[in-house]
DSSP file (Angstrom, degrees, kcal/mol; ACC not computed):
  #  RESIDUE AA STRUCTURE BP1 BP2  ACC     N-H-->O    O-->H-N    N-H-->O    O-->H-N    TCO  KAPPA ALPHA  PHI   PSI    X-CA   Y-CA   Z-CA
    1    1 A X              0   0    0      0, 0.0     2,-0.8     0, 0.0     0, 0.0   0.000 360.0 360.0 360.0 126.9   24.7    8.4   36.6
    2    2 A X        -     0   0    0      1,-0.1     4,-0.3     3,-0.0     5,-0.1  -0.587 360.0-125.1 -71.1 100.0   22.0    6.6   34.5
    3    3 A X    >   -     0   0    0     -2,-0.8     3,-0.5     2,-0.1    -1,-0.1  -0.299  42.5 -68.9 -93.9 172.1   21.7    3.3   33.6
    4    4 A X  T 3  S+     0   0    0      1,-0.2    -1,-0.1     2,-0.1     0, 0.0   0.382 116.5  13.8 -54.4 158.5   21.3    1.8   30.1
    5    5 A X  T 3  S+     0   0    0      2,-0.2    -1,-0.2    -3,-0.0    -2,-0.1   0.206  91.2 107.7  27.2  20.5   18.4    2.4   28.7
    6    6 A X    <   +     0   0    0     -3,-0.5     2,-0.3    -4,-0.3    -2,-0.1   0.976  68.0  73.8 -41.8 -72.7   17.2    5.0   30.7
    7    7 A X        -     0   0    0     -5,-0.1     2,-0.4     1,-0.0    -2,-0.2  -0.418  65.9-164.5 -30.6  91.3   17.8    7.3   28.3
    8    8 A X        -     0   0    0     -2,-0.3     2,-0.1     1,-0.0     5,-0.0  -0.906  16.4-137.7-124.6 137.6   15.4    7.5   25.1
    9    9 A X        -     0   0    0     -2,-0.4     4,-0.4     1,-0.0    -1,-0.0  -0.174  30.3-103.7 -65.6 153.0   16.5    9.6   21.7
   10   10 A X  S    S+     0   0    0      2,-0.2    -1,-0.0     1,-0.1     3,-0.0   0.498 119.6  54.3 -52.5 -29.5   14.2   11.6   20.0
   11   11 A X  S    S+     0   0    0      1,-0.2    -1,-0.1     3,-0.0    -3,-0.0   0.925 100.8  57.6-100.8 -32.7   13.7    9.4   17.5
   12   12 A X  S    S+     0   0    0      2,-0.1     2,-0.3     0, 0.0    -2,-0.2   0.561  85.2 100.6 -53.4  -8.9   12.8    6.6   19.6
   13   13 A X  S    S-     0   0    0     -4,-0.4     2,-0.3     1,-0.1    -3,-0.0  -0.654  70.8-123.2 -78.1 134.4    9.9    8.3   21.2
   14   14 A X        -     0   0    0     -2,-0.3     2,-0.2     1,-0.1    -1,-0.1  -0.578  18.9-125.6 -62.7 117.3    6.4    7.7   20.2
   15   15 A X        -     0   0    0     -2,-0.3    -1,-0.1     2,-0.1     0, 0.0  -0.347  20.1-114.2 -86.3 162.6    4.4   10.2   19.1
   16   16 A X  S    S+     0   0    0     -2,-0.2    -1,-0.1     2,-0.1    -2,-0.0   0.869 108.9  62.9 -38.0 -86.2    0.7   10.9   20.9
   17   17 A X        -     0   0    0      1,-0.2    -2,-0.1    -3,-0.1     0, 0.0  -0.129  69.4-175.3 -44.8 128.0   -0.8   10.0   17.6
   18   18 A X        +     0   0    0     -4,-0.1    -1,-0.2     2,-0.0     3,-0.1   0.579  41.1 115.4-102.8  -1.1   -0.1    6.5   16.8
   19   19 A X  S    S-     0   0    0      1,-0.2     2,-0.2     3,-0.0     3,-0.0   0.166  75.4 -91.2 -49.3 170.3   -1.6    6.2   13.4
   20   20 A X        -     0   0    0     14,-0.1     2,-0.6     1,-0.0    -1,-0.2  -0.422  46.8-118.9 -67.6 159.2   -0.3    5.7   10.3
   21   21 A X        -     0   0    0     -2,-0.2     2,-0.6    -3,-0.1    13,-0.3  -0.822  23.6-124.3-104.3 141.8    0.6    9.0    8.5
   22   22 A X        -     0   0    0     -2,-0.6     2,-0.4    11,-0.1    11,-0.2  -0.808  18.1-161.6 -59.4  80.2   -1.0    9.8    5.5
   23   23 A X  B     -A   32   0A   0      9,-0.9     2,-1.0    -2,-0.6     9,-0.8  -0.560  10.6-148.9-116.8 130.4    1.0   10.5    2.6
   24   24 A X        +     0   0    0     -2,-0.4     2,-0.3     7,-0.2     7,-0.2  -0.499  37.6 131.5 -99.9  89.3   -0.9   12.4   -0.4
   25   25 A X        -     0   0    0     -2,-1.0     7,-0.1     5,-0.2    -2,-0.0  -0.931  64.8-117.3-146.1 177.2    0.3   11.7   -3.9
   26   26 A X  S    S+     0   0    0     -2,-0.3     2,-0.7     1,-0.1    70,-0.3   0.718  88.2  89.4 -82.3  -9.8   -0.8   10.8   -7.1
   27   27 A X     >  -     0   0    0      1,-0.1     4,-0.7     3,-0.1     3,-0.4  -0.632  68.3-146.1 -69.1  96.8    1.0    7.4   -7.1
   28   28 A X  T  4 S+     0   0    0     -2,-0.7     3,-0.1     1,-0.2    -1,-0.1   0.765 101.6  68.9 -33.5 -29.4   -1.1    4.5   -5.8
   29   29 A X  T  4 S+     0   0    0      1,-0.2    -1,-0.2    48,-0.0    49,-0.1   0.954 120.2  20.7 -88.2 -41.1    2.6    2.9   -4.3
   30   30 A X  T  4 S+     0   0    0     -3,-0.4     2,-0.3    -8,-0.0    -2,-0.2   0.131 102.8  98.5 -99.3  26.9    2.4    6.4   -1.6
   31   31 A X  S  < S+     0   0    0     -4,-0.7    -7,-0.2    -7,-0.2     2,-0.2  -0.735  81.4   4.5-101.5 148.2   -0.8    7.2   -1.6
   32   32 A X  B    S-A   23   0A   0     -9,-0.8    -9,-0.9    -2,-0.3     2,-0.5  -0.431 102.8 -35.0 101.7-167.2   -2.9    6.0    1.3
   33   33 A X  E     -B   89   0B   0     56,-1.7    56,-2.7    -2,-0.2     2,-0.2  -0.997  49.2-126.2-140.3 157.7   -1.9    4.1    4.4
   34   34 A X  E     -B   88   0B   0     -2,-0.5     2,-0.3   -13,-0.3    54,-0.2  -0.581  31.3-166.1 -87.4 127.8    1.0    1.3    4.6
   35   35 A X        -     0   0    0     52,-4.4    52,-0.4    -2,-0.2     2,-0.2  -0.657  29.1 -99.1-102.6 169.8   -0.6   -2.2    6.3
   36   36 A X     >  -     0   0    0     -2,-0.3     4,-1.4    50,-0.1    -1,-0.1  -0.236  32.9-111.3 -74.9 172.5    1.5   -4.9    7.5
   37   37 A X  H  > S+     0   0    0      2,-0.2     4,-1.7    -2,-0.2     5,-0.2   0.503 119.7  50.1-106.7 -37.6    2.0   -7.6    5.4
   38   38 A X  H  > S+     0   0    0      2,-0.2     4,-2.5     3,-0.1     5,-0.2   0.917 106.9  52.4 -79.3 -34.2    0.2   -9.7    7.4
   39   39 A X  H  > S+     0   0    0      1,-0.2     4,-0.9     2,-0.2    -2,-0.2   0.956 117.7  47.6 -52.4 -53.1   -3.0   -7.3    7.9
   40   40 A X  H >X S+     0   0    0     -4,-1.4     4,-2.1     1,-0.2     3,-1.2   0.898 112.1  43.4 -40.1 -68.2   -2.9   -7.2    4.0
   41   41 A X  H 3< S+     0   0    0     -4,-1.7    -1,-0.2     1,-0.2    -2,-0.2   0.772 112.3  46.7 -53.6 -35.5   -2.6  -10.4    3.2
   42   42 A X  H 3< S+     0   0    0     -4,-2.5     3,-0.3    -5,-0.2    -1,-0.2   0.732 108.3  59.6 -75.1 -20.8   -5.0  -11.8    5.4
   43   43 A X  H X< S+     0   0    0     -3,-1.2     3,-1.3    -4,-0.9    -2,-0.2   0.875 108.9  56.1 -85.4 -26.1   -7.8   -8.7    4.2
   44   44 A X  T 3< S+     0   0    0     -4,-2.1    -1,-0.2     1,-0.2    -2,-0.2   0.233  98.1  51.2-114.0  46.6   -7.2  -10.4    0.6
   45   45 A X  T 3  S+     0   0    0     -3,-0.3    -1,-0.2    -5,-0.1     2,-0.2  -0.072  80.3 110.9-135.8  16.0   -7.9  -13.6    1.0
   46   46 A X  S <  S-     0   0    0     -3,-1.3     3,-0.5     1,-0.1    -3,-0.0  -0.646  73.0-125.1 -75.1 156.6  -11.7  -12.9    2.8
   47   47 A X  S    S+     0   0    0      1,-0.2    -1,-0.1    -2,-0.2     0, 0.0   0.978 114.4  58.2 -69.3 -54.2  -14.4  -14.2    0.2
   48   48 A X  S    S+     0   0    0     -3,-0.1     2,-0.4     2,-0.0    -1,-0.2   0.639  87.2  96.2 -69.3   0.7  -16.0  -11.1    0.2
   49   49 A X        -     0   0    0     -3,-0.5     2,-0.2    -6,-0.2    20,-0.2  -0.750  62.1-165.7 -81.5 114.9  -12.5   -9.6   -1.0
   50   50 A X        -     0   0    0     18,-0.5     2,-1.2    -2,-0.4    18,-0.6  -0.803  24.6-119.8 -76.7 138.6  -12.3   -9.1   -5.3
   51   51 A X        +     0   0    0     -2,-0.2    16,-0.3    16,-0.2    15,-0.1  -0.546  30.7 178.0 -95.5  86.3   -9.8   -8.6   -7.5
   52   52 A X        -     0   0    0     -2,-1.2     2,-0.2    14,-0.2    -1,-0.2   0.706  57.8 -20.7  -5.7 -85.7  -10.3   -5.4   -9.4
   53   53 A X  E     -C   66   0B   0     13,-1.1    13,-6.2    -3,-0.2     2,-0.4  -0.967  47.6-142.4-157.4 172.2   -7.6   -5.0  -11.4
   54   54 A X  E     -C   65   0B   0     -2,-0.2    55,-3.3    11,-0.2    56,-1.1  -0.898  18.6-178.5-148.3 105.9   -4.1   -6.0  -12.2
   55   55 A X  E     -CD  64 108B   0      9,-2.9     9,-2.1    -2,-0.4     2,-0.3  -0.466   3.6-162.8 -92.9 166.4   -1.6   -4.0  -13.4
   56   56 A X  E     -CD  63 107B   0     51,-2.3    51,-0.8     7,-0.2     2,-0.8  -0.778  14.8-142.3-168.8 135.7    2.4   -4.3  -14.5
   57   57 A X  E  >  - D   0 106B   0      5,-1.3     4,-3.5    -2,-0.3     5,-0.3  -0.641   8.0-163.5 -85.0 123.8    5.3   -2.7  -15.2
   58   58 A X  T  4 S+     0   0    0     -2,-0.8    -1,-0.2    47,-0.6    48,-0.1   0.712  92.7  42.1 -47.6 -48.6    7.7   -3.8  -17.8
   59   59 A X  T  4 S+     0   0    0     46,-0.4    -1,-0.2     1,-0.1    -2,-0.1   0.681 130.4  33.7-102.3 -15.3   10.9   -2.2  -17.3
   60   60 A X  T  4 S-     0   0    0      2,-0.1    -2,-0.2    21,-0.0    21,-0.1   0.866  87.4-147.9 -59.3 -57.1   10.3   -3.1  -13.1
   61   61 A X     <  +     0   0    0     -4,-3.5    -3,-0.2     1,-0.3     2,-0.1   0.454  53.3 135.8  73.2  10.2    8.4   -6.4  -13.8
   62   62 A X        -     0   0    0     -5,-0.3    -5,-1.3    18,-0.1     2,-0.4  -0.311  46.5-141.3 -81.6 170.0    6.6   -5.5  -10.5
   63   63 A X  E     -CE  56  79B   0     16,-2.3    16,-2.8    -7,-0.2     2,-0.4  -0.971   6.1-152.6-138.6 147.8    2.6   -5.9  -10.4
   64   64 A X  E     -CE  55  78B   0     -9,-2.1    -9,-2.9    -2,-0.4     2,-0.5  -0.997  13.9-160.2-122.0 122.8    0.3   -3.7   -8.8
   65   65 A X  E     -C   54   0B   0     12,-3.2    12,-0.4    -2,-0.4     2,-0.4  -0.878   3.1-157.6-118.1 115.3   -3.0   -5.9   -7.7
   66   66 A X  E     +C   53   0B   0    -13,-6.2   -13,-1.1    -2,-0.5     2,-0.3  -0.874  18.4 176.2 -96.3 128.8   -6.3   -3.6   -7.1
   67   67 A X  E     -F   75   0B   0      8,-1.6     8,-1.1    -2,-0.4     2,-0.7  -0.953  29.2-134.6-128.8 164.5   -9.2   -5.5   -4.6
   68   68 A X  E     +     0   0B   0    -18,-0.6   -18,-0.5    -2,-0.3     6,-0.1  -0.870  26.6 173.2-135.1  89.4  -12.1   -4.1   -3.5
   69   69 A X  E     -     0   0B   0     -2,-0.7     2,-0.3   -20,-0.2    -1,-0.2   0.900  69.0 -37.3 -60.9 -43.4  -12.5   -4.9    0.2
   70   70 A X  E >  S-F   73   0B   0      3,-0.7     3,-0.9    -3,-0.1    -1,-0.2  -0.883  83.2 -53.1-152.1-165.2  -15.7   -2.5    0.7
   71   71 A X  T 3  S+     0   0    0     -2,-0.3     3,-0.0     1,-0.2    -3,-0.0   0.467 119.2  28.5 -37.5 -36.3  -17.3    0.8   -0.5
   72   72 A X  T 3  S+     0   0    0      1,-0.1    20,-1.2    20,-0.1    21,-0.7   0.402 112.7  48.8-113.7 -11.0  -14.9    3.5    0.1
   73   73 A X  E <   -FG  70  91B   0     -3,-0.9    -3,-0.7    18,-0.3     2,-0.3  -0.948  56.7-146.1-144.1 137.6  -11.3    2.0   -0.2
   74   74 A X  E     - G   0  90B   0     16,-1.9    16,-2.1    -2,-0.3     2,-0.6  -0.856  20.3-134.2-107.1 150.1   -9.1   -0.4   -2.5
   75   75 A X  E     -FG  67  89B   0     -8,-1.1    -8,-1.6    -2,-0.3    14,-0.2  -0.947  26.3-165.0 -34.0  87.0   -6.5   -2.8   -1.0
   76   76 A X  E     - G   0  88B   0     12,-1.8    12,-0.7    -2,-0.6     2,-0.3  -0.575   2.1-164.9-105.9 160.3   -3.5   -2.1   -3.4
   77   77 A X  E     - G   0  87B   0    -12,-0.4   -12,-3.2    -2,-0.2     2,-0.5  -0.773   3.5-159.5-170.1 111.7   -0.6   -5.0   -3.1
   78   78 A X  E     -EG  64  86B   0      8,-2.6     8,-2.4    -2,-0.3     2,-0.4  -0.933  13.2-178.7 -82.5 105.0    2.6   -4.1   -4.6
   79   79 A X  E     -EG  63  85B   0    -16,-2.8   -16,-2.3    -2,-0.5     6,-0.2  -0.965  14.5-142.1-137.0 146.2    4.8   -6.9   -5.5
   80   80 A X    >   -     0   0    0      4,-0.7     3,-2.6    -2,-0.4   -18,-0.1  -0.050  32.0-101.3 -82.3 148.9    8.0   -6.9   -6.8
   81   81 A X  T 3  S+     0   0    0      1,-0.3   -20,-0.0     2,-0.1    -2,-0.0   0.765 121.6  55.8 -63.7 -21.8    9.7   -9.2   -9.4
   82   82 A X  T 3  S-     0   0    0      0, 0.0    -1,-0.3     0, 0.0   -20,-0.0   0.239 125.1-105.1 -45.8 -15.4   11.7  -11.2   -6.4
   83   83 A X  S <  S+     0   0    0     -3,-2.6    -2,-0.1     1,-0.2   -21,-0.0   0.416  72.9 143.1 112.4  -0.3    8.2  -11.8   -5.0
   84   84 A X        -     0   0    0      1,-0.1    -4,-0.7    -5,-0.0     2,-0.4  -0.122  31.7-159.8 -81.5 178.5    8.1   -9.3   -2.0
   85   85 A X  E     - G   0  79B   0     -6,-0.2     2,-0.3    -8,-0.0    -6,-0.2  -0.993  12.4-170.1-155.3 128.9    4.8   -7.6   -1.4
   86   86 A X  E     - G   0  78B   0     -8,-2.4    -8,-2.6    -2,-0.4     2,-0.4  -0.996  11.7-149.2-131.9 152.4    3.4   -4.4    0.3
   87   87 A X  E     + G   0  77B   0    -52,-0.4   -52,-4.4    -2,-0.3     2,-0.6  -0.924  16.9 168.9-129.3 149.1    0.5   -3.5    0.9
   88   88 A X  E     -BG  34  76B   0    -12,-0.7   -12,-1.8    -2,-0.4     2,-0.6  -0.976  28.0-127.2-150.6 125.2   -1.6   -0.5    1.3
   89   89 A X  E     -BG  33  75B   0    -56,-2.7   -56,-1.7    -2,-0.6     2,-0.4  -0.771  26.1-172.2 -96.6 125.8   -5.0    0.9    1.7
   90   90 A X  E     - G   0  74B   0    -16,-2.1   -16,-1.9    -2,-0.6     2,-0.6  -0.750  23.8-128.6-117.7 118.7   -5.9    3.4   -0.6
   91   91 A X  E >   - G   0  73B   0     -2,-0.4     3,-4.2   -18,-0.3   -18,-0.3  -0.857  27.2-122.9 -85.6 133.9   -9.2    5.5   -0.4
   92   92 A X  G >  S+     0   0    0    -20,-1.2     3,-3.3    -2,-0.6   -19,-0.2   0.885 112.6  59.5 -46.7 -54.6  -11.3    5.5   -4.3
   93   93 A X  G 3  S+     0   0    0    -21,-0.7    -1,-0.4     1,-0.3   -20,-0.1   0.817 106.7  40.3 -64.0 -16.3  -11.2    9.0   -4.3
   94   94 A X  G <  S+     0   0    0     -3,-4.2     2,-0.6     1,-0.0    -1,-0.3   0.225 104.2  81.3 -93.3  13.2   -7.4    9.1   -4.2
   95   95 A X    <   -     0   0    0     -3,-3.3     2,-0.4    -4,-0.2   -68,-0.1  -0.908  52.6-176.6-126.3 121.2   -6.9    6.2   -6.6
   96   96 A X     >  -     0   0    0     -2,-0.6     4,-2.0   -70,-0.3     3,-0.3  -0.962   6.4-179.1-112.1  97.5   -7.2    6.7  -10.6
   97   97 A X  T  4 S+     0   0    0     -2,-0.4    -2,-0.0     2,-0.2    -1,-0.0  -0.094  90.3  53.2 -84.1  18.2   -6.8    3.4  -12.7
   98   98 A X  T  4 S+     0   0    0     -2,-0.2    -1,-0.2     3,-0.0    -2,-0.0   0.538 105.8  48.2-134.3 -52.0   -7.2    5.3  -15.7
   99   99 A X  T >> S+     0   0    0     -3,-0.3     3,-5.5     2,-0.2     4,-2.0   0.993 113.3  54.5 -58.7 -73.7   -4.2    8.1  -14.8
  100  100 A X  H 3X>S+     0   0    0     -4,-2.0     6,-1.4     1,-0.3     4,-0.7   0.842 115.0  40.5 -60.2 -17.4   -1.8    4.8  -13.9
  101  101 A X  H 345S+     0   0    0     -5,-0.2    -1,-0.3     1,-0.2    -2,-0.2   0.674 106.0  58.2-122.3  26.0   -2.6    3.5  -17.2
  102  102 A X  H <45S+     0   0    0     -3,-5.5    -2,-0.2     2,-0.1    -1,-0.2   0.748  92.4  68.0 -89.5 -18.0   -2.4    6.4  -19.4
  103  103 A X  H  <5S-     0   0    0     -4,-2.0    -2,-0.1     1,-0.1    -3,-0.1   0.959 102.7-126.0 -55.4 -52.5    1.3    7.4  -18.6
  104  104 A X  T  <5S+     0   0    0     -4,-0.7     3,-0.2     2,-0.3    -1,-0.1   0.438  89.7 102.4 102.8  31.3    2.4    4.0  -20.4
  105  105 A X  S   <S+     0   0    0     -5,-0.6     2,-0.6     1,-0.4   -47,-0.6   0.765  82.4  39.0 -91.5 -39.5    4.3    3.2  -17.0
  106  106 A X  E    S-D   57   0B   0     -6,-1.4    -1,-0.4   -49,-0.1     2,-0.3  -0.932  76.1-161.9-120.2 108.4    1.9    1.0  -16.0
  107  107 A X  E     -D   56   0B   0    -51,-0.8   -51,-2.3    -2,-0.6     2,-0.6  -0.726  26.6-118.8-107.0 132.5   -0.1   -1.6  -18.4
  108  108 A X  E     -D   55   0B   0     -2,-0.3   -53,-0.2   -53,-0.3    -1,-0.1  -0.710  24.8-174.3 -88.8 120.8   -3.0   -3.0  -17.5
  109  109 A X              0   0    0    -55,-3.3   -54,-0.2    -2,-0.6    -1,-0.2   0.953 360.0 360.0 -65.5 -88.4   -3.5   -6.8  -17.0
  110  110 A X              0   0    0    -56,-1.1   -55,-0.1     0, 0.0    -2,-0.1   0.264 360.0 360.0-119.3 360.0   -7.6   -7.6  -16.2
């Protein structure tokens, strides 16, 4: 007879890879990999960290905030009209500022 917590689920087990998983779509809010909230925050409030652009949805009221930590990658920060925030690093080749704001979902601020 075992005792508790012996015993680990399948879904509690860790897989070998420990990255983040990769999700491919054309939406900047799944596109990318998911940071913590602190990793985020903290990457966009270095000086060498800019703010791109800033987009916002109307019928949400959420804002999507583009910065441009270096060469290859944007810093996307999603936050929501209640004030919550994710954040997510997006590589430029997967990210179209042009696409989010031709649908009319998404209006562009600066």
């Amino acid at each position: 007879m075992g005792s508790h917590g012996e015993c680990q689920t399948d879904s509690l087990q860790t897989s070998e890879d420990s990255r983040p998983s990769r999700i491919r779509s054309r939406s900047p809010l799944d596109a990318g990999y998911r940071l913590s909230w602190n990793l985020g925050d903290r990457l966009r409030q270095l000086d060498t960290v800019t703010l791109t652009s800033q987009l916002t949805d109307t019928q949400s009221r959420r804002t999507l905030s583009v910065y441009d930590p270096d060469g290859d990658t944007y810093l996307v920060r999603l936050r929501t009209a209640v004030g919550r925030e994710r954040y997510r690093e997006v590589p430029k080749s997967e990210f179209d500022l042009d696409d989010l704001s031709r649908d009319g979902h998404w209006n562009l601020i600066t």
